[in-house]
Backbone as XML, in Angstrom:
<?xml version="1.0"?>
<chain id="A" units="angstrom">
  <residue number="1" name="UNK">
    <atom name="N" x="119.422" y="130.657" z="25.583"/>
    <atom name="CA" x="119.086" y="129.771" z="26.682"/>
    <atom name="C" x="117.810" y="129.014" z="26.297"/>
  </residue>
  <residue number="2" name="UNK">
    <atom name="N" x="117.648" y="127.999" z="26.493"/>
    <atom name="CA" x="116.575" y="127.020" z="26.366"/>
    <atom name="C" x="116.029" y="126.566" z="27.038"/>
  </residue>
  <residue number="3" name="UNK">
    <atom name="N" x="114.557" y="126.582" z="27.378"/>
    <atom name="CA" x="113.833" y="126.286" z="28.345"/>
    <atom name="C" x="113.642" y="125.264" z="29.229"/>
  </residue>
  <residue number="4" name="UNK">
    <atom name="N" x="115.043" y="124.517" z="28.830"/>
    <atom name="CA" x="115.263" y="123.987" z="29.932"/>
    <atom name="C" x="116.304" y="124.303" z="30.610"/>
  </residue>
  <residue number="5" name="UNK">
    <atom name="N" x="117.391" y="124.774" z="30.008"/>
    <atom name="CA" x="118.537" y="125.342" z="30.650"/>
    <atom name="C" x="118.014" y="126.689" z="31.765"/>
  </residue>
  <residue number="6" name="UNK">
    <atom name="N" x="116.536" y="127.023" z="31.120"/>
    <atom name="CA" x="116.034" y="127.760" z="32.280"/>
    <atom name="C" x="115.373" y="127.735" z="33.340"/>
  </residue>
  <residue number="7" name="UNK">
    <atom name="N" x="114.746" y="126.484" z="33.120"/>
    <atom name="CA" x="114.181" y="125.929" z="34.399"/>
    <atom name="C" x="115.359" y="125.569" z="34.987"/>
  </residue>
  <residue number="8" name="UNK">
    <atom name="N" x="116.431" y="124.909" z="35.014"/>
    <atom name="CA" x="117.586" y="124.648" z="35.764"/>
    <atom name="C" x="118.005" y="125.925" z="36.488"/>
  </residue>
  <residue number="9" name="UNK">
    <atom name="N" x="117.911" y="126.701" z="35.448"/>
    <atom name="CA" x="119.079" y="128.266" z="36.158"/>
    <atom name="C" x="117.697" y="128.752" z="37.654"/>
  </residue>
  <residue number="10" name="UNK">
    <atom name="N" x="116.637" y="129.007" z="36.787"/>
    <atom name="CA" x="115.992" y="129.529" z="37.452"/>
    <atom name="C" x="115.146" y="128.772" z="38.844"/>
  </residue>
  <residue number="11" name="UNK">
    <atom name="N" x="115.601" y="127.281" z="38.986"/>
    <atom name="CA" x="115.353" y="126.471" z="40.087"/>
    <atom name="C" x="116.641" y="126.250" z="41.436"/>
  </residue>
  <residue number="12" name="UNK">
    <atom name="N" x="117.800" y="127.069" z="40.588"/>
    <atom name="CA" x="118.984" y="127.123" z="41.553"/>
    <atom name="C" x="118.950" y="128.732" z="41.894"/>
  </residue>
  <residue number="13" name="UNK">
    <atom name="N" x="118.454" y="129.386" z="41.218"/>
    <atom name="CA" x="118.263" y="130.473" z="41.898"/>
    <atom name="C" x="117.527" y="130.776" z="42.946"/>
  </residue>
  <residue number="14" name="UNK">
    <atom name="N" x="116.244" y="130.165" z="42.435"/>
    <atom name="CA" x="114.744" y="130.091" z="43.273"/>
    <atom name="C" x="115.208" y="129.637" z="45.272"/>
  </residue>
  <residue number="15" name="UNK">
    <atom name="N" x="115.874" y="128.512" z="44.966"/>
    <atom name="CA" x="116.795" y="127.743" z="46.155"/>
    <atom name="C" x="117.725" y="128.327" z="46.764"/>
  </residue>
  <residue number="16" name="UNK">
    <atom name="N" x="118.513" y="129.161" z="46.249"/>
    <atom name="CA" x="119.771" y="130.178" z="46.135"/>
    <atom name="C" x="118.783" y="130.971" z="47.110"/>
  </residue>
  <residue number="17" name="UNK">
    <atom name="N" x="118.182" y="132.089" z="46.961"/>
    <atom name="CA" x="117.438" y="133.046" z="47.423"/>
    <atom name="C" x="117.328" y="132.418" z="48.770"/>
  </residue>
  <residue number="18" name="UNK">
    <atom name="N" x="116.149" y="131.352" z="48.560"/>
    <atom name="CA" x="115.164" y="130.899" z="49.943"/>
    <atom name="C" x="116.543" y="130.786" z="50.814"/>
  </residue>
  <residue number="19" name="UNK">
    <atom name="N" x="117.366" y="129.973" z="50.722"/>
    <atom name="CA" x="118.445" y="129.657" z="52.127"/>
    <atom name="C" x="118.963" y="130.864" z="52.334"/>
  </residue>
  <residue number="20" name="UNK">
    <atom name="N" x="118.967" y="131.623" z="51.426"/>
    <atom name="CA" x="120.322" y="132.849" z="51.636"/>
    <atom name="C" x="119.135" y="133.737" z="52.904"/>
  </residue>
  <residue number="21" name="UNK">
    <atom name="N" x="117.846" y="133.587" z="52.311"/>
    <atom name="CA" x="117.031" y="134.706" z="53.081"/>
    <atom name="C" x="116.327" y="133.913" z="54.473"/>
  </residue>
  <residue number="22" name="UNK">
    <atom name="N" x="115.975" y="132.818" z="54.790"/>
    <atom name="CA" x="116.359" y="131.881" z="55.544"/>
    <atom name="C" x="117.227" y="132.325" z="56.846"/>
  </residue>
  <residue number="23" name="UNK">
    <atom name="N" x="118.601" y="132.199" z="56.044"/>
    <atom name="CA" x="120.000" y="132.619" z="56.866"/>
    <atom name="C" x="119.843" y="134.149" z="57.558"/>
  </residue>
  <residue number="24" name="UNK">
    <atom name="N" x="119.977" y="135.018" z="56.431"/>
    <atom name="CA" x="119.241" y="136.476" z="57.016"/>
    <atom name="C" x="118.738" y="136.590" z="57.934"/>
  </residue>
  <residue number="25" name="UNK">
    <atom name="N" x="117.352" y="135.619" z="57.574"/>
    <atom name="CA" x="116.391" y="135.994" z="58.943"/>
    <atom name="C" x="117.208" y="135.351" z="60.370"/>
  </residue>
  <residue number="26" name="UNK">
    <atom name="N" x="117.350" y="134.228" z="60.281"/>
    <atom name="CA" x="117.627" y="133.869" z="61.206"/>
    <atom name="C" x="119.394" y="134.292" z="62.046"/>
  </residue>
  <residue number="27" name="UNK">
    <atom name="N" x="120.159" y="134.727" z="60.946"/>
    <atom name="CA" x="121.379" y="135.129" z="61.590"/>
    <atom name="C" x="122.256" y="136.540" z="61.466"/>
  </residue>
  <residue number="28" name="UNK">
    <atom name="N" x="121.066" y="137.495" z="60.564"/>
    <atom name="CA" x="121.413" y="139.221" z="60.050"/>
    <atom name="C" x="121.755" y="139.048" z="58.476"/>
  </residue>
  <residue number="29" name="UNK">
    <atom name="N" x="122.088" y="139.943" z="58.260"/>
    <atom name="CA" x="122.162" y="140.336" z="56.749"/>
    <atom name="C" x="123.670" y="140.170" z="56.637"/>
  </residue>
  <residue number="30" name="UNK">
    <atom name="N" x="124.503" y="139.991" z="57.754"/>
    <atom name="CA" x="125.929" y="140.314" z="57.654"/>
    <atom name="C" x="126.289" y="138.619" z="57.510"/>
  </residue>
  <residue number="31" name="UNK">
    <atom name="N" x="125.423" y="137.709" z="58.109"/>
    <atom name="CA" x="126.020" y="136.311" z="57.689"/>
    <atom name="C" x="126.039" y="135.820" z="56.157"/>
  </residue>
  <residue number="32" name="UNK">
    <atom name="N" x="125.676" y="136.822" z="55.344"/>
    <atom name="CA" x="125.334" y="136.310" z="54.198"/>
    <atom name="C" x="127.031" y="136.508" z="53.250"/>
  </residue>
  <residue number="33" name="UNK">
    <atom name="N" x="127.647" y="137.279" z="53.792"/>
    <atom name="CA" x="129.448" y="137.239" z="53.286"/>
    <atom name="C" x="129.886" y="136.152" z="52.944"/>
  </residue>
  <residue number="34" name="UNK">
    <atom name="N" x="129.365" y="135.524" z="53.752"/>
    <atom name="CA" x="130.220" y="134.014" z="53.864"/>
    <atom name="C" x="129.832" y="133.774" z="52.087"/>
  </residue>
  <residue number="35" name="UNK">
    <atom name="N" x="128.943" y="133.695" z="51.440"/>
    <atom name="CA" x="128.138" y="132.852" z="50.020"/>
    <atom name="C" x="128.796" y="134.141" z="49.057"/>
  </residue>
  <residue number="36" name="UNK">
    <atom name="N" x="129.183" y="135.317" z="49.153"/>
    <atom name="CA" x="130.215" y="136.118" z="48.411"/>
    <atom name="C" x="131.374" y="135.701" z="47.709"/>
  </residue>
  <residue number="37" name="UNK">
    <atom name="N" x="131.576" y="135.445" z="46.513"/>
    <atom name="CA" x="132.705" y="134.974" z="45.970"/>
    <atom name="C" x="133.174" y="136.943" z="45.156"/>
  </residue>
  <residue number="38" name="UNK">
    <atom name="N" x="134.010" y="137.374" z="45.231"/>
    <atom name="CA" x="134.416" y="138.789" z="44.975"/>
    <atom name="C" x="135.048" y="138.285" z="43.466"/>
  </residue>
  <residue number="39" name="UNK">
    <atom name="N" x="135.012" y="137.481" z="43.555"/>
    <atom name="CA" x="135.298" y="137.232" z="41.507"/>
    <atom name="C" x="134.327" y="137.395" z="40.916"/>
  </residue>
  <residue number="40" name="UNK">
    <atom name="N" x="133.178" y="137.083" z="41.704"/>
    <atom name="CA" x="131.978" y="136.994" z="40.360"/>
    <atom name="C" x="131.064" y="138.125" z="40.828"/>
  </residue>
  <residue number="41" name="UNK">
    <atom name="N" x="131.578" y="139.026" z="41.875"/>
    <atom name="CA" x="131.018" y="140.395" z="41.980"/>
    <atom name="C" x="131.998" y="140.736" z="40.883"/>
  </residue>
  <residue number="42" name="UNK">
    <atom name="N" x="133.089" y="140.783" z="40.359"/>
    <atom name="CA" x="134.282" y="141.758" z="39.633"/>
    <atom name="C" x="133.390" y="141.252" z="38.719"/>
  </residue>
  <residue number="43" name="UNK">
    <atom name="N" x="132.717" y="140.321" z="38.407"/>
    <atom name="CA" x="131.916" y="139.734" z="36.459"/>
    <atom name="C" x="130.703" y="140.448" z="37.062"/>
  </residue>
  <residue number="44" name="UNK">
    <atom name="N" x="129.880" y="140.820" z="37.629"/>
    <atom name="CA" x="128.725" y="141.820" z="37.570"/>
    <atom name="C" x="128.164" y="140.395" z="37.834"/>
  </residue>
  <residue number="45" name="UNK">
    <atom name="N" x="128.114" y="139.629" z="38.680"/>
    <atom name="CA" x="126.896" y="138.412" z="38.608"/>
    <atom name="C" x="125.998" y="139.278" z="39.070"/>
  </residue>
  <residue number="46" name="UNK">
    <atom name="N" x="124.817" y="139.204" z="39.073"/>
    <atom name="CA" x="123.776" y="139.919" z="39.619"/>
    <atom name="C" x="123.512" y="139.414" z="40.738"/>
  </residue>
  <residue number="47" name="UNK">
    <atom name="N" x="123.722" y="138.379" z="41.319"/>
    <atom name="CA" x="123.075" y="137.940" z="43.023"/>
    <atom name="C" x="124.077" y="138.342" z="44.198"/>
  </residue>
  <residue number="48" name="UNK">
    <atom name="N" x="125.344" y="137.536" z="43.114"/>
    <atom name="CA" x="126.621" y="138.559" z="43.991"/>
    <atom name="C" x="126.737" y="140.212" z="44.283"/>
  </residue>
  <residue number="49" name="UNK">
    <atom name="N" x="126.809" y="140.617" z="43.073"/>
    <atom name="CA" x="126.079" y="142.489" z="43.272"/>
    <atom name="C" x="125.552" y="142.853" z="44.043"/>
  </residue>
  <residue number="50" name="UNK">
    <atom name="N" x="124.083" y="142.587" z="43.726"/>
    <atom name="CA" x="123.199" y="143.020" z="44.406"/>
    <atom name="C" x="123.362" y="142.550" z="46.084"/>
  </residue>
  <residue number="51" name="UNK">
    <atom name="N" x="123.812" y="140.846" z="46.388"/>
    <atom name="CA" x="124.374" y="140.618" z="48.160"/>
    <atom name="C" x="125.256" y="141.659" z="48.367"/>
  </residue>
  <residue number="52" name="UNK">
    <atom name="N" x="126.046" y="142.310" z="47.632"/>
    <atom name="CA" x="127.047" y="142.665" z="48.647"/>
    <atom name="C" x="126.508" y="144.079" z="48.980"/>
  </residue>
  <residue number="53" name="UNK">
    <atom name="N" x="125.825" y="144.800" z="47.836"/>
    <atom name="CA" x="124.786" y="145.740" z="48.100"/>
    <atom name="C" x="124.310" y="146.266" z="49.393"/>
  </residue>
  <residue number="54" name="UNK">
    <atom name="N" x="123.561" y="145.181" z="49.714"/>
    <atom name="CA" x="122.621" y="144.984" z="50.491"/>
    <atom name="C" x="123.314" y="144.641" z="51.971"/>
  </residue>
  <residue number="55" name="UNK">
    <atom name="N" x="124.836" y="144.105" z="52.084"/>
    <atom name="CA" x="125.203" y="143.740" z="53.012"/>
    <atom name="C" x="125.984" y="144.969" z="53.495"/>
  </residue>
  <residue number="56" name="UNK">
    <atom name="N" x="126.362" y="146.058" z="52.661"/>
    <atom name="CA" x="127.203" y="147.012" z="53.136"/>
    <atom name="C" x="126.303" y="148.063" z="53.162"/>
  </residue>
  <residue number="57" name="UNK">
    <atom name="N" x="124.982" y="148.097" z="53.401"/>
    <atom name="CA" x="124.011" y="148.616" z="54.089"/>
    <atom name="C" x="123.172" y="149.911" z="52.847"/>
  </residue>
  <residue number="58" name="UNK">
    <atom name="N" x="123.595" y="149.365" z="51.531"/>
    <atom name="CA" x="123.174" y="150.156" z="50.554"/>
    <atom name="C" x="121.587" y="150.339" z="50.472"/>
  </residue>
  <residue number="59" name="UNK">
    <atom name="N" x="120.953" y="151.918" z="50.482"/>
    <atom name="CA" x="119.682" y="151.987" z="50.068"/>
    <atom name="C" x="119.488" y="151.388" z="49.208"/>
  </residue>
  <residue number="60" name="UNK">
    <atom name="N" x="118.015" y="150.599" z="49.237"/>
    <atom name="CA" x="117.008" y="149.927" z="48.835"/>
    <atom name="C" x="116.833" y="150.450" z="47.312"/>
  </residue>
  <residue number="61" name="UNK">
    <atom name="N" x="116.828" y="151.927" z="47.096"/>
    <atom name="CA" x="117.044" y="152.042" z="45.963"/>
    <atom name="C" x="117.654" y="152.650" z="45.171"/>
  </residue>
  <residue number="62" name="UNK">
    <atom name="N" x="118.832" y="152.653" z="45.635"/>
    <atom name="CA" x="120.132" y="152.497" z="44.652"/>
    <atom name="C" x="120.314" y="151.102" z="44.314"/>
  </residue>
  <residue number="63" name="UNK">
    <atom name="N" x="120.465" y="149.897" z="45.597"/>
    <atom name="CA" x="120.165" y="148.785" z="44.695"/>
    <atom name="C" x="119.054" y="148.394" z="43.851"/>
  </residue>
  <residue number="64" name="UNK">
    <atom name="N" x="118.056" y="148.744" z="43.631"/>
    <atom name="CA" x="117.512" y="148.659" z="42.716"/>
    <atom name="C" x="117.356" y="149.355" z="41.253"/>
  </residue>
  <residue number="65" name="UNK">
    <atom name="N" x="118.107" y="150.260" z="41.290"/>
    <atom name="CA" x="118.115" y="151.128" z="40.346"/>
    <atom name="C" x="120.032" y="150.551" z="39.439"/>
  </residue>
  <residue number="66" name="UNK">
    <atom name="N" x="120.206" y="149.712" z="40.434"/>
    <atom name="CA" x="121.724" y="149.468" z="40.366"/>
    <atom name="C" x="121.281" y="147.970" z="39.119"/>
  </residue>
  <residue number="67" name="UNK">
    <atom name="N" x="120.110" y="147.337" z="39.764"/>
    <atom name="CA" x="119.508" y="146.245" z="39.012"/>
    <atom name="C" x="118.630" y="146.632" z="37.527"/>
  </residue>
  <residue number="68" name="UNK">
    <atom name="N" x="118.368" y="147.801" z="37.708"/>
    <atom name="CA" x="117.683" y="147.940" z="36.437"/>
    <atom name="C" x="118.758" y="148.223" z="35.610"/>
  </residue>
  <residue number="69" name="UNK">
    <atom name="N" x="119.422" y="149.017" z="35.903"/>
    <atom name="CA" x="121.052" y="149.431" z="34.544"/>
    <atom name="C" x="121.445" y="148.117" z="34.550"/>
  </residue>
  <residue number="70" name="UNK">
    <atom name="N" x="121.773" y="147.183" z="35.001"/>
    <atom name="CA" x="122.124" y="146.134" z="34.709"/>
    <atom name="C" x="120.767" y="145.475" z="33.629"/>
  </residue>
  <residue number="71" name="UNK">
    <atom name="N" x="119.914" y="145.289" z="33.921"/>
    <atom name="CA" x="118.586" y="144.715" z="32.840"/>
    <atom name="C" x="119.178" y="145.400" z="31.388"/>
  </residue>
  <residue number="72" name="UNK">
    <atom name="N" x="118.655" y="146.679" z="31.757"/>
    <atom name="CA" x="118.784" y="147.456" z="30.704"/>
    <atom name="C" x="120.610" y="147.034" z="29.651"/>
  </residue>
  <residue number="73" name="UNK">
    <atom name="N" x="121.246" y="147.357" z="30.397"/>
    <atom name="CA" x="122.876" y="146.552" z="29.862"/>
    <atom name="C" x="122.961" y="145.409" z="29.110"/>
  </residue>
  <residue number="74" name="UNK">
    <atom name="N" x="122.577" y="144.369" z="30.021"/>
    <atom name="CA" x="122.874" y="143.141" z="29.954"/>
    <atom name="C" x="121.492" y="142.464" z="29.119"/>
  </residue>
  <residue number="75" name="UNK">
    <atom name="N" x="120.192" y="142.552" z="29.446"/>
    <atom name="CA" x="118.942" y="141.887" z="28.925"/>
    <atom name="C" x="118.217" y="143.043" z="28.302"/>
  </residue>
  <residue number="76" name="UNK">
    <atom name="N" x="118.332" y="143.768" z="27.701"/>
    <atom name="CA" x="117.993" y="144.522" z="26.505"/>
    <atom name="C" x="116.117" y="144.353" z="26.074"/>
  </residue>
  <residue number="77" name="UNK">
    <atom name="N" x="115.983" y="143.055" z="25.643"/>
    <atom name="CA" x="114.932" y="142.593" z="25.363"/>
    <atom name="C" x="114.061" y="141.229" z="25.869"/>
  </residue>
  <residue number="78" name="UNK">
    <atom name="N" x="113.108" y="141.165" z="26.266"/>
    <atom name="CA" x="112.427" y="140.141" z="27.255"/>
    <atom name="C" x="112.791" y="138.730" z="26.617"/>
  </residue>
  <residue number="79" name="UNK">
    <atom name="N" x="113.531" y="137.954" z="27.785"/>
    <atom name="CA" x="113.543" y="136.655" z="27.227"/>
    <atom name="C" x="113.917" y="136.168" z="28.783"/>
  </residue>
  <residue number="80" name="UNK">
    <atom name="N" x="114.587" y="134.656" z="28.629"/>
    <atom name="CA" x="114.928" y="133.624" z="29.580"/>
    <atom name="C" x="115.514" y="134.659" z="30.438"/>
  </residue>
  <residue number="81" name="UNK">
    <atom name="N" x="116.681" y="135.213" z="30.152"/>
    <atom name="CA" x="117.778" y="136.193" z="30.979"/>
    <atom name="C" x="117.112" y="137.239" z="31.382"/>
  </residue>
  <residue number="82" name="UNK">
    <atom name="N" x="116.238" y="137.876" z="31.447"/>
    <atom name="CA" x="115.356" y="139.131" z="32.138"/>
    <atom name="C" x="114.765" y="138.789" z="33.331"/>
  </residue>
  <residue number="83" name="UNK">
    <atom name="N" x="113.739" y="137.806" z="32.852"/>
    <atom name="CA" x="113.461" y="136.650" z="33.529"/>
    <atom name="C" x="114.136" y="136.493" z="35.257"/>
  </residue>
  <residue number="84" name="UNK">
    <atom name="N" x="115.061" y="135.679" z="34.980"/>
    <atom name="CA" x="115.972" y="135.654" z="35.786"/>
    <atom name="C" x="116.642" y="136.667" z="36.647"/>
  </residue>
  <residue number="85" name="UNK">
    <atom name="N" x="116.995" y="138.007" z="36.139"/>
    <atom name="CA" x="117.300" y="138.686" z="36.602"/>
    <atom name="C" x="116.303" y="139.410" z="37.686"/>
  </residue>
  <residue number="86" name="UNK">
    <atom name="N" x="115.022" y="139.343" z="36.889"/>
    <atom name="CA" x="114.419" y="140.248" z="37.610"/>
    <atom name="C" x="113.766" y="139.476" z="38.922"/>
  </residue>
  <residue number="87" name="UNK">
    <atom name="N" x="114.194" y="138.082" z="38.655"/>
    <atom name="CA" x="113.331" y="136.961" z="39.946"/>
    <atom name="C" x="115.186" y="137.613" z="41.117"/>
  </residue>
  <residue number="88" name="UNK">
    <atom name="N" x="116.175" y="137.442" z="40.584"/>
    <atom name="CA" x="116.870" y="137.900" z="41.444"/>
    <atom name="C" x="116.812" y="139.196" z="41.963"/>
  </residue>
  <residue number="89" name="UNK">
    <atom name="N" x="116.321" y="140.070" z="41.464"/>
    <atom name="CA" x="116.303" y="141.642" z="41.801"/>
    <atom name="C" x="114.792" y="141.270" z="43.222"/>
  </residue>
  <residue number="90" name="UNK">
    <atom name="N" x="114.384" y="140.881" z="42.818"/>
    <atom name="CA" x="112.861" y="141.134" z="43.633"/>
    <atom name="C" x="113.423" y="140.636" z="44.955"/>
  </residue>
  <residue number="91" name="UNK">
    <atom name="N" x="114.117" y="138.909" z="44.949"/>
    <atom name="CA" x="114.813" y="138.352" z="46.080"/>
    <atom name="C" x="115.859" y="138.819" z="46.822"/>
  </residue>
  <residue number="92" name="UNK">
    <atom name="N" x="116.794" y="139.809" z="46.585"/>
    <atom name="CA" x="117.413" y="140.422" z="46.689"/>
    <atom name="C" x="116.588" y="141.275" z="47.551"/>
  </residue>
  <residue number="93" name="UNK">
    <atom name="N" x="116.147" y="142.440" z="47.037"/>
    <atom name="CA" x="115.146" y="143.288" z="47.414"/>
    <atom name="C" x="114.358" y="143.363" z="49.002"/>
  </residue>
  <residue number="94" name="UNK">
    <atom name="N" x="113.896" y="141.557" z="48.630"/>
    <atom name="CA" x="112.855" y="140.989" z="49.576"/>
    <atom name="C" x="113.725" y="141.094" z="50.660"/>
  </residue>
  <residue number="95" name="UNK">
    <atom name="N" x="115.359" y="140.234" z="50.539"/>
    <atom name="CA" x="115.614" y="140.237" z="51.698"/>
    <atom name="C" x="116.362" y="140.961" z="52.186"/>
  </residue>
  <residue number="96" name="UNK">
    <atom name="N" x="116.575" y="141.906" z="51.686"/>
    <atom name="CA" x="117.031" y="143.335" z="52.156"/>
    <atom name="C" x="115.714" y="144.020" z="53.595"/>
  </residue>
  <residue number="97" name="UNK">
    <atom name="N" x="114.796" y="143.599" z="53.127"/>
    <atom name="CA" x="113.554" y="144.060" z="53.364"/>
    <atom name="C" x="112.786" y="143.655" z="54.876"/>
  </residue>
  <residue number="98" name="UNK">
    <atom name="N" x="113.488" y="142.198" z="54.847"/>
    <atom name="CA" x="113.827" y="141.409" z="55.509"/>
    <atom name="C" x="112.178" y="140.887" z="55.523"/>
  </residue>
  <residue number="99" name="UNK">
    <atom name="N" x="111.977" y="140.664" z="54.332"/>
    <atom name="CA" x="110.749" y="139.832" z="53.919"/>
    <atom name="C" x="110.820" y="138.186" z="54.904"/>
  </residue>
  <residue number="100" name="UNK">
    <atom name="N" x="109.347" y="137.077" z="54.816"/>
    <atom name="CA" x="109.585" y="136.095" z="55.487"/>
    <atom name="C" x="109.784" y="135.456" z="54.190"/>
  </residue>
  <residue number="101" name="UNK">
    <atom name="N" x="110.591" y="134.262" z="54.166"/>
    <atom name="CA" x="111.801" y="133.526" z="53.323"/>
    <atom name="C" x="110.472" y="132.764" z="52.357"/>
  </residue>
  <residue number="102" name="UNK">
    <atom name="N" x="108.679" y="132.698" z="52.826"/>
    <atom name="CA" x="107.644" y="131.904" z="52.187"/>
    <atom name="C" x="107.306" y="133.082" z="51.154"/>
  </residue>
  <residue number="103" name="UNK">
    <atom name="N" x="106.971" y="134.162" z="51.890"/>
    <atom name="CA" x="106.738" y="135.672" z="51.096"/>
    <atom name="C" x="107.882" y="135.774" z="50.021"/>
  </residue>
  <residue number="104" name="UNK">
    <atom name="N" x="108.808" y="135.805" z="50.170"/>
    <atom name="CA" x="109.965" y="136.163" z="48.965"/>
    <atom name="C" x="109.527" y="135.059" z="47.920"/>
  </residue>
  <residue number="105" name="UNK">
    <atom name="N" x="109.494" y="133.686" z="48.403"/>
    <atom name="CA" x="109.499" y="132.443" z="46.935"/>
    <atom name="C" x="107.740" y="133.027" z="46.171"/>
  </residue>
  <residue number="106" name="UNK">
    <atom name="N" x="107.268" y="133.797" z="46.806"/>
    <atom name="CA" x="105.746" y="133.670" z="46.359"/>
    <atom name="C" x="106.213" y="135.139" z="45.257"/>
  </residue>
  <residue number="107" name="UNK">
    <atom name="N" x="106.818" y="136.087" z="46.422"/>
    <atom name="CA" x="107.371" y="137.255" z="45.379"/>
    <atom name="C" x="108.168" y="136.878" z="43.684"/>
  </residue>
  <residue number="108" name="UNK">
    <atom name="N" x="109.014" y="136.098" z="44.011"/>
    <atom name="CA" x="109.757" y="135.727" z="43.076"/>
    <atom name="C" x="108.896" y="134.681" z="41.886"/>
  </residue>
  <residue number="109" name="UNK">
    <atom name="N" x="108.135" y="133.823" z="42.801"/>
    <atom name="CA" x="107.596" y="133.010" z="41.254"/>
    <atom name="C" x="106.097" y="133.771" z="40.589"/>
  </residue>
  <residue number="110" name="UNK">
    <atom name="N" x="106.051" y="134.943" z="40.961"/>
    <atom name="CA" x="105.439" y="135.957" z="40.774"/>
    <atom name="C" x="105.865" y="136.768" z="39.597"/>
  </residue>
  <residue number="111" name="UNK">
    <atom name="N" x="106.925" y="136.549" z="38.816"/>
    <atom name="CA" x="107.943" y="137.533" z="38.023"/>
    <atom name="C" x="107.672" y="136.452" z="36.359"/>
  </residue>
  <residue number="112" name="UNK">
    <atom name="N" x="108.013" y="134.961" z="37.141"/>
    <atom name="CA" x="108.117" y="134.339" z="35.964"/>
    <atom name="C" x="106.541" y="133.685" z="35.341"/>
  </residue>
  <residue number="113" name="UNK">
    <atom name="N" x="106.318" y="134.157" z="34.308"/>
    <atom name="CA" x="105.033" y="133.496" z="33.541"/>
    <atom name="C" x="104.506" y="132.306" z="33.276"/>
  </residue>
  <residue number="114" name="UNK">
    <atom name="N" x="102.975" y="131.957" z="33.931"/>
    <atom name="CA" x="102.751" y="130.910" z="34.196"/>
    <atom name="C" x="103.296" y="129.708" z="33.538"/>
  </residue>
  <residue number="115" name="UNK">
    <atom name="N" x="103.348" y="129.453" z="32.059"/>
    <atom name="CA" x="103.653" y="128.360" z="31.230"/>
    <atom name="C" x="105.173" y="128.165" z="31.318"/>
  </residue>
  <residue number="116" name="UNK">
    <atom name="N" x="105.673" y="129.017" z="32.035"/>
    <atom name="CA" x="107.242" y="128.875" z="32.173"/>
    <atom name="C" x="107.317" y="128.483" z="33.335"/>
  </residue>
  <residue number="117" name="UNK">
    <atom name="N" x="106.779" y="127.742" z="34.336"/>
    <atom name="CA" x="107.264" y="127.992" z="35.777"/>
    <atom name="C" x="107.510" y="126.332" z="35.656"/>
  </residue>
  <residue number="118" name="UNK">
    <atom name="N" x="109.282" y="126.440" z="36.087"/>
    <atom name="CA" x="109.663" y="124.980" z="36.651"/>
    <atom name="C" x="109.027" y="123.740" z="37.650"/>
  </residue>
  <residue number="119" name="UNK">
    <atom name="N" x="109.288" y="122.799" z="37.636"/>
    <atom name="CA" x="108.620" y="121.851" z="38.258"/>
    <atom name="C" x="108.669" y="122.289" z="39.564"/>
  </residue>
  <residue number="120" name="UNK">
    <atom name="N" x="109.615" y="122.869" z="39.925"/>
    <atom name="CA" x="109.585" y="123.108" z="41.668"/>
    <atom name="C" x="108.663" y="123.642" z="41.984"/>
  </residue>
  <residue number="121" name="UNK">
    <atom name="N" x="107.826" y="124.400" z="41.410"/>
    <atom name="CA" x="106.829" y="125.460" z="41.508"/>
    <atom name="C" x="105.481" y="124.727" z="41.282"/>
  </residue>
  <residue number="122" name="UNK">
    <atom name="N" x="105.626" y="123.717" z="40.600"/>
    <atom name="CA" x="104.078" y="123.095" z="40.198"/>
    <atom name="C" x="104.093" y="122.060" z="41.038"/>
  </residue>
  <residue number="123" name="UNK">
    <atom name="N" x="105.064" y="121.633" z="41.750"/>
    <atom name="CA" x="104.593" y="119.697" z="42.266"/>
    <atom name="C" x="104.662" y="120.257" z="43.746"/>
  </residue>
  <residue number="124" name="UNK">
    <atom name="N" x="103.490" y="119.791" z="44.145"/>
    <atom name="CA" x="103.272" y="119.877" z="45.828"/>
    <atom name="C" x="104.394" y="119.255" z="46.037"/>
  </residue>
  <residue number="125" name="UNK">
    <atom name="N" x="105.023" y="120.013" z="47.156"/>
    <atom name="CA" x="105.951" y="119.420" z="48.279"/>
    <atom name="C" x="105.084" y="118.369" z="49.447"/>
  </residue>
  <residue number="126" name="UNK">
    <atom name="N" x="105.796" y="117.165" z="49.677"/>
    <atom name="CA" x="105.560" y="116.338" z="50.639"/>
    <atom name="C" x="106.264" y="116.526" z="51.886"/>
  </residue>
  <residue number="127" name="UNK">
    <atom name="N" x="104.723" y="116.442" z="52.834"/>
    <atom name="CA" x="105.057" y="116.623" z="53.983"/>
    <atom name="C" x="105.708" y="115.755" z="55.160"/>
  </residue>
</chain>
């Protein structure tokens, strides 16, 4: 993956999270089915996983322990893909937690290292 293919992945994730946890707050943990595709839980996606986790009322840490065997599996050694995973594990986590949707993006761009952090993260939003 190339650092830009990771700022992409990791700016649709970043977005991915905020609405999904957003939704949560504002409509339970059970409206979040609807964004479940059960194909790409059967491929181990990790956001899918870990949602459905979290929606069928799984301890906090079994899903997380469910996210590290996956690291460990799948991202072996620190790069773009760890990265990623672990900004999804934390968001996940958060809104299990039922973190506020500003707290989770602060949690999450918290994971990825400063010189790596996508434009979404550096350019003030206009009000």
């Amino acid at each position: 993956m190339t650092q830009e293919q990771f700022a992409l992945t990791y700016e649709t994730v970043y977005l991915t999270i905020q609405q999904l946890a957003e939704a949560a707050r504002r409509e339970g943990l059970l409206s979040l089915e609807a964004f479940l595709d059960k194909k790409r839980i059967l491929e181990r996606d990790p956001l899918h996983v870990g949602l459905q986790l979290v929606i069928d009322g799984t301890d906090g840490e079994i899903v997380r322990t469910v996210y590290d065997n996956l690291m460990e599996a799948d991202c072996p050694s620190y790069g773009y893909e760890r990265i990623i995973l672990k900004v999804i594990k934390t968001g996940v986590l958060s809104i299990q937690a039922g973190d506020n949707p500003r707290i989770i993006g602060v949690l999450m761009d918290s994971v990825c290292p400063r010189d790596m952090r996508p434009k979404i993260l550096t350019t003030p939003k206009e009000e």
